[in-house]
C-alpha positions as CSV (number, residue, x, y, z in Angstrom):
1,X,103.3,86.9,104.6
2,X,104.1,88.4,101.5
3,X,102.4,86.8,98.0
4,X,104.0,86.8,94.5
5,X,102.2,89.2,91.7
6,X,101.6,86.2,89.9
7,X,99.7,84.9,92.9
8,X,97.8,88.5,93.4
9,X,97.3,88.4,89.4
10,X,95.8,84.8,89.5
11,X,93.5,86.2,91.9
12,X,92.3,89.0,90.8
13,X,91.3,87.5,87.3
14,X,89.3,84.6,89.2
15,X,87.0,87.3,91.0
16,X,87.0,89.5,87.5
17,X,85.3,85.7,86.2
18,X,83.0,85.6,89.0
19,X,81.7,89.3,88.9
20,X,81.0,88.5,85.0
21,X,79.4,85.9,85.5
22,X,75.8,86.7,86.2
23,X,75.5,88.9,83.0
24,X,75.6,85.9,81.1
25,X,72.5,84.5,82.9
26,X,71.8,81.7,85.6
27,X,69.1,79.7,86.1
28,X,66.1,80.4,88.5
29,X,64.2,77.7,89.6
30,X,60.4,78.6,89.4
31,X,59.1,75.7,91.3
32,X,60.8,72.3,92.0
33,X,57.8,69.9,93.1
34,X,58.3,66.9,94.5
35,X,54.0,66.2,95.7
36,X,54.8,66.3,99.3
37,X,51.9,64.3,101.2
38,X,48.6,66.8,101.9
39,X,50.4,69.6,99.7
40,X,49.2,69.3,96.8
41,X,46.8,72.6,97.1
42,X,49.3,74.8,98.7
43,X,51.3,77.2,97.0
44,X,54.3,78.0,98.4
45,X,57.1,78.7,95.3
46,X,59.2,77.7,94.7
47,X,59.0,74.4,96.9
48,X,55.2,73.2,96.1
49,X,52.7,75.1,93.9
50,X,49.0,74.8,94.1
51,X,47.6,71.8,91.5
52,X,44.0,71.8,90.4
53,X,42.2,69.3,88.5
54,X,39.1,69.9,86.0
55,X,37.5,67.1,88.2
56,X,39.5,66.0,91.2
57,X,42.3,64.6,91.1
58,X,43.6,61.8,93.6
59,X,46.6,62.4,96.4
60,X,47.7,58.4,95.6
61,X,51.1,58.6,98.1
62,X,53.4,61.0,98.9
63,X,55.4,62.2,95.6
64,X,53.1,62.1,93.1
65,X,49.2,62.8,92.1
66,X,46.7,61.3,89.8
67,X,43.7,61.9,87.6
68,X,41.3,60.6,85.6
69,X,41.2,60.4,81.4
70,X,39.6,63.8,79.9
71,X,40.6,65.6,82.6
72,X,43.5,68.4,83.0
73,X,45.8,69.0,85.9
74,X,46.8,73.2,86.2
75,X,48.9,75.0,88.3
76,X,50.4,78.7,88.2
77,X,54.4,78.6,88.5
78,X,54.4,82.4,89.8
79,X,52.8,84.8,92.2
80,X,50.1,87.1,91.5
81,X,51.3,90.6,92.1
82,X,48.2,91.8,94.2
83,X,45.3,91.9,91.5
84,X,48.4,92.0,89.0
85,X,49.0,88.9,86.8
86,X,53.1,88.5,87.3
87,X,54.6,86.2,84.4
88,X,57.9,85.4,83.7
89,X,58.7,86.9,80.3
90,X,61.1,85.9,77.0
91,X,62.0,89.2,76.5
92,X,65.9,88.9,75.0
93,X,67.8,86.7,73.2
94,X,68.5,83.3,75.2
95,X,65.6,83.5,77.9
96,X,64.4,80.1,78.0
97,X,61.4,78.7,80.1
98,X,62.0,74.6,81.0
99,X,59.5,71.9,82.3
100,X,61.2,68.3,83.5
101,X,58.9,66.2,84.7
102,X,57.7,62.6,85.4
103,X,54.8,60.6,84.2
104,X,52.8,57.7,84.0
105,X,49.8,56.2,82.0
106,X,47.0,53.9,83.3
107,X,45.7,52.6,79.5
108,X,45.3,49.2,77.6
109,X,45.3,51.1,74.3
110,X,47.3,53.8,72.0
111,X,46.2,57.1,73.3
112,X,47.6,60.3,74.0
113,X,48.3,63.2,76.7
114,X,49.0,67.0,76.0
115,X,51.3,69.1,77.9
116,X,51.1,73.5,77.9
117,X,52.9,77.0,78.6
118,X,50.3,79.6,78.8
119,X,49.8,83.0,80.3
120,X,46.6,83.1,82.4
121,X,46.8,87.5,82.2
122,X,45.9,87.1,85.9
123,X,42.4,84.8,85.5
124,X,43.1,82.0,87.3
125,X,41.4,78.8,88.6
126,X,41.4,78.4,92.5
127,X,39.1,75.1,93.0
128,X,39.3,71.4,91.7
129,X,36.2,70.3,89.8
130,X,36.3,73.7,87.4
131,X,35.5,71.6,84.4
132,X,37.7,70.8,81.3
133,X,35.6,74.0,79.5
134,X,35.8,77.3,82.1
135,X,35.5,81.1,80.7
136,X,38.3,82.0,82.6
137,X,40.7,80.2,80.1
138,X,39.5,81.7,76.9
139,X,41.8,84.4,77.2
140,X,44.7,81.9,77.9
141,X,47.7,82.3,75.2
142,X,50.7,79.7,75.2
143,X,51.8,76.6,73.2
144,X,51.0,72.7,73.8
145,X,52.8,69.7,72.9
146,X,50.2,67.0,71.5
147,X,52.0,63.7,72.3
148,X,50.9,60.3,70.5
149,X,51.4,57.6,73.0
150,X,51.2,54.7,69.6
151,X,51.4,50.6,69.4
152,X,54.5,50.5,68.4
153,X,56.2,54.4,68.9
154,X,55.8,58.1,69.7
155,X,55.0,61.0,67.9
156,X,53.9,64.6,69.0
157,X,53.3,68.0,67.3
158,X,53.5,71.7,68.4
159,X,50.2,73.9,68.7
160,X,49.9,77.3,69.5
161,X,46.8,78.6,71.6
162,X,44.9,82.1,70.5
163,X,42.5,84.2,73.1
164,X,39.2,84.5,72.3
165,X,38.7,81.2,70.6
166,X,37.2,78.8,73.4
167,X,36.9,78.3,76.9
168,X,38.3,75.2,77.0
169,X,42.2,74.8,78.1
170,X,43.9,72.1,76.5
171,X,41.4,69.9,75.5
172,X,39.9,69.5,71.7
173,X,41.5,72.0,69.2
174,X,38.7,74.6,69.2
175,X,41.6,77.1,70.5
176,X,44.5,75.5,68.8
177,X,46.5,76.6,65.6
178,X,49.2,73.8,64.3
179,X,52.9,74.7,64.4
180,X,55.3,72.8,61.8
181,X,56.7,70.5,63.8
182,X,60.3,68.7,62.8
183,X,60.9,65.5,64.4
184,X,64.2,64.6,65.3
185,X,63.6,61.4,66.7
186,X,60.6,59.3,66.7
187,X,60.2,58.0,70.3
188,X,59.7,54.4,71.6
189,X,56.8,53.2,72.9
190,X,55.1,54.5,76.1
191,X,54.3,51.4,78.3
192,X,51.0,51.2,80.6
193,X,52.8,51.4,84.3
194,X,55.9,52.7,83.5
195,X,57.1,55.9,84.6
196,X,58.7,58.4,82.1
197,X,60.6,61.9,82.0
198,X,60.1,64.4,79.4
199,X,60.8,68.1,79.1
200,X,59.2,70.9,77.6
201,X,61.2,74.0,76.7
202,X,60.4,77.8,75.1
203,X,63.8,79.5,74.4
204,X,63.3,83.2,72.2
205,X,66.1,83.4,69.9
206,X,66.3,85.7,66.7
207,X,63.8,83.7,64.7
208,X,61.2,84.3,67.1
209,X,60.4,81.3,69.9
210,X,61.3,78.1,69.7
211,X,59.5,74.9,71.2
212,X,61.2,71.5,72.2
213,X,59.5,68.7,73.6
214,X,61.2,65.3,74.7
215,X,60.2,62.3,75.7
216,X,61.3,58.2,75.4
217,X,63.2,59.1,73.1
218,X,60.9,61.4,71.0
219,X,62.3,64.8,70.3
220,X,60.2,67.6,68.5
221,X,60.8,71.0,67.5
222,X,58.9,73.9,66.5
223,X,59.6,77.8,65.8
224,X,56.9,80.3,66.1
225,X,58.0,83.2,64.2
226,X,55.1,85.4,63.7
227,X,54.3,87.3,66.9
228,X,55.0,85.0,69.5
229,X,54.0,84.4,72.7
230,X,56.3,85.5,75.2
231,X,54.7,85.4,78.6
232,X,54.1,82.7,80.5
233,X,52.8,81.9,84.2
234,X,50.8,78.5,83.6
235,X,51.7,74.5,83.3
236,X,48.8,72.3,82.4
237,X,48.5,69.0,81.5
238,X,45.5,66.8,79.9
239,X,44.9,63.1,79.7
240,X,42.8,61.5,76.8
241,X,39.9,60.6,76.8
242,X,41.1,56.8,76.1
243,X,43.8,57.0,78.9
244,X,42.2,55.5,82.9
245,X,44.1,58.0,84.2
246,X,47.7,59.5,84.2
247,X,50.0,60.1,87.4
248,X,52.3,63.1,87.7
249,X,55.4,63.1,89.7
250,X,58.6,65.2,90.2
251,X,57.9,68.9,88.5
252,X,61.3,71.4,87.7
253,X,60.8,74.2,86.0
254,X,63.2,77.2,85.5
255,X,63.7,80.3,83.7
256,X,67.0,81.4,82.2
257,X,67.7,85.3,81.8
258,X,69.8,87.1,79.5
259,X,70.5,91.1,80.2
260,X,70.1,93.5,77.2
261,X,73.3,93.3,75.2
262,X,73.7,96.9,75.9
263,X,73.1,96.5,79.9
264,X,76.2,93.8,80.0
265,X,78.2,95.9,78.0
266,X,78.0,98.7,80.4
267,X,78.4,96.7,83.2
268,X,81.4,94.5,81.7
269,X,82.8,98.1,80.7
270,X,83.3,99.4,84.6
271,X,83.9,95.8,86.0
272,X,86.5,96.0,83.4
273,X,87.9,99.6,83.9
274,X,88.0,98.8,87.9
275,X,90.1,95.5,87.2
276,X,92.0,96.8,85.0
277,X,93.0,99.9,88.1
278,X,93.6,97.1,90.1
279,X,96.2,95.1,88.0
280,X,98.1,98.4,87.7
281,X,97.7,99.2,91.3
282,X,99.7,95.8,92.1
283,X,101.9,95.6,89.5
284,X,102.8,99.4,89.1
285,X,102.9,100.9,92.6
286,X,103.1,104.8,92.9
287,X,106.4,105.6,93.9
288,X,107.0,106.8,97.2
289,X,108.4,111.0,97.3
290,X,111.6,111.3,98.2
């Protein structure tokens, strides 16, 4: 059966789209946890990661795990590469790094919980019970969002986190530098019981890296434009000290990549040149010799 040039033209532009697609960047998914029952210390990306507590945390039921105020929850969101630490990187314009997750809070009072990106540079903790202050974080760099469960609201504000400062993680501010933080919108109130989503997200543009946090309605920002941190294998999170305990559920996080501008433009070039042969090919056949 013979088909219309239109037809053949429709075509071959649809599959020109889906060749150039992937040099605009797609989304990997780096580990989509759901807490499967008796999982919880297996890594297996990107379908369950190992999760280690500073003291142990509790398996409650399947799909989600708790632990107690003052202590942190950590787990690595990529492979080691041998004895090679193996992060995901920000490297061009429009790589961005995104957390979902889901949450809730044991407490009778205003308190808080803190949630990081950090690069481990391959040191990483293997056991639960390591303790909120461990020498094998101090050379941990990233960014935390310091969120303010209040009364009434929620507030939270960016800090950045410097090697060589302490050995503790995520908890105090012995290894933390403040960010200007804008708030774009002052969240409600976090309710003992009830379960929440938020998101954490580090996207480089040309300023440098910029942090977004969400949560109940609370959304804060933050650009870090003095050499930022870039690499990133690690999600922790703390509970305060004031908190009884904190559960964590569902866990997405992905990584967007965007090829060198001069990469695409090489690639677009002979995808381009080829369909261009084509549409010639089927609209301006070689004429037979006589």
């Amino acid at each position: 059966m013979k088909t219309s040039p239109l037809f053949r033209y429709f075509v071959t532009v649809g599959l020109f789209g889906l060749m150039i697609s992937p040099l605009f960047g797609g989304n990997s998914i780096l580990l989509n946890e759901t807490f499967a029952a008796g999982q919880r210390l297996t890594q297996n990306l990107p379908t369950t990661s190992a999760w280690y507590g500073s003291s142990t945390p509790t398996d409650t039921t399947a799909g989600e795990v708790t632990f107690a105020k003052g202590a942190h929850l950590i787990t690595y969101f990529t492979d080691m590469n041998g004895a090679n630490n193996n992060p995901v990187t920000l490297s061009n314009i429009g790589d961005k790094l995104n957390i979902t997750f889901s949450l809730s809070i044991d407490s009778s009072a205003a308190s808080s919980f803190r949630i990081g990106l950090f690069d481990s540079t391959g040191l990483r903790a293997n056991t639960d019970a390591h303790t909120v202050s461990n020498s094998i974080f101090e050379d941990y760099t990233g960014y935390a969002a310091f969120i303010t469960t209040g009364a009434t609201s929620t507030t939270g504000a960016f800090n950045q986190r410097d090697a060589d400062k302490s050995s503790k993680l995520i908890n105090g501010s012995d290894s933390y530098a403040a960010l200007v933080t804008t708030t774009n919108n002052t969240g409600a109130k976090i309710d003992s019981g009830s379960t929440y989503t938020g998101t954490f997200s580090l996207e480089r543009t040309s300023a440098g890296v910029v942090l977004t946090a969400t949560i109940n309605g609370l959304e804060i920002t933050a650009t870090d434009s003095t050499s930022p941190y870039t690499a990133f294998d690690t999600f922790a999170i703390l509970g305060a000290s004031t908190l009884n305990t904190v559960t964590l559920k569902n866990v997405m996080i992905t990584y967007t990549a965007i090829p060198e501008p001069s990469t695409s433009a090489l690639m677009i070039g002979a995808i381009l040149l080829g369909f261009i042969a084509c549409v010639r090919a089927q609209h301006f056949p070689t004429s037979k010799r006589q």
